[in-house]
N, C-alpha and C positions, 0 to 999 in steps of 0.2 A: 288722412287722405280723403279728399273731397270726391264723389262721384256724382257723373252727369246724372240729370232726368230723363225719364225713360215716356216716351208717349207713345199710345197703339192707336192708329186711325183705324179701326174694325177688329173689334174686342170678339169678334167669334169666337168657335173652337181653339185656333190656331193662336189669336193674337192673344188671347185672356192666355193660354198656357207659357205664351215665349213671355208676356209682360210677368207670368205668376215665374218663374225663372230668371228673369234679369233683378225681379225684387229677390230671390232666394241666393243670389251673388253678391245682393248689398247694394245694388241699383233703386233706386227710389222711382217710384213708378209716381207721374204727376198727373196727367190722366188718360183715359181712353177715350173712345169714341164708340159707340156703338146704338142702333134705335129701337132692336127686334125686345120683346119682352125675356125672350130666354139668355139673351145679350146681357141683358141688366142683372137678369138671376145669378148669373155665369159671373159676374164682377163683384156682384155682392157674395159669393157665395168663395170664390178664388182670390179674390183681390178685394176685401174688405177696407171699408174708411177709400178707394179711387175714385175720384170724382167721374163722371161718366159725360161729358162735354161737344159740343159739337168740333167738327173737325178743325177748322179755323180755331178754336179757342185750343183745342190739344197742342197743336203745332206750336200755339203761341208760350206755353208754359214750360215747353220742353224743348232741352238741348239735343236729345238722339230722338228720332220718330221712326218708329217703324208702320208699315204701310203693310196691312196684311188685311187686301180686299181681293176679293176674284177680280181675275185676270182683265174681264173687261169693262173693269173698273175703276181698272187703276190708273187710266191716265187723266179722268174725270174728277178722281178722288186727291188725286197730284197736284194738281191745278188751284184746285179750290183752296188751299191754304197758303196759296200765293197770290190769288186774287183781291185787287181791295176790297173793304166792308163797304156795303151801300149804306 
């Protein structure tokens, strides 16, 4: 049985534990997004070998995307991997 890929646009607390979870079901996690340095700690440290990508390029690698940014961010963050690349 083939499983989708799994992408997090905002690898924080929240989205690094639901991505470290969908890989512990057999979901393959393709990558996340995140920019803060304890972001990066937090993927290398949970989620070893995930590439760490901007949001546009998450979107682009992965079939399920989850979206776990604060609230008013999320329509900003929605957007942008809909938008074309300049």
């Amino acid at each position: 049985m083939q499983t989708n890929s799994v992408g997090v646009i905002g690898a924080g607390r929240v989205g690094t534990v639901l991505a470290a979870k969908f890989r512990a079901a057999g979901y393959t996690i393709s990558a996340v997004s995140g920019h803060s340095d304890a972001t990066r700690m937090r993927v290398e440290t949970m989620l070893p070998g995930v590439e760490v990508l901007e949001p546009r390029d998450v979107a682009a690698v992965s079939d399920i995307l989850i979206l776990s940014v604060p609230d008013d961010s999320l329509v900003h963050v929605a957007e942008e991997p809909a938008a074309p690349a300049l």
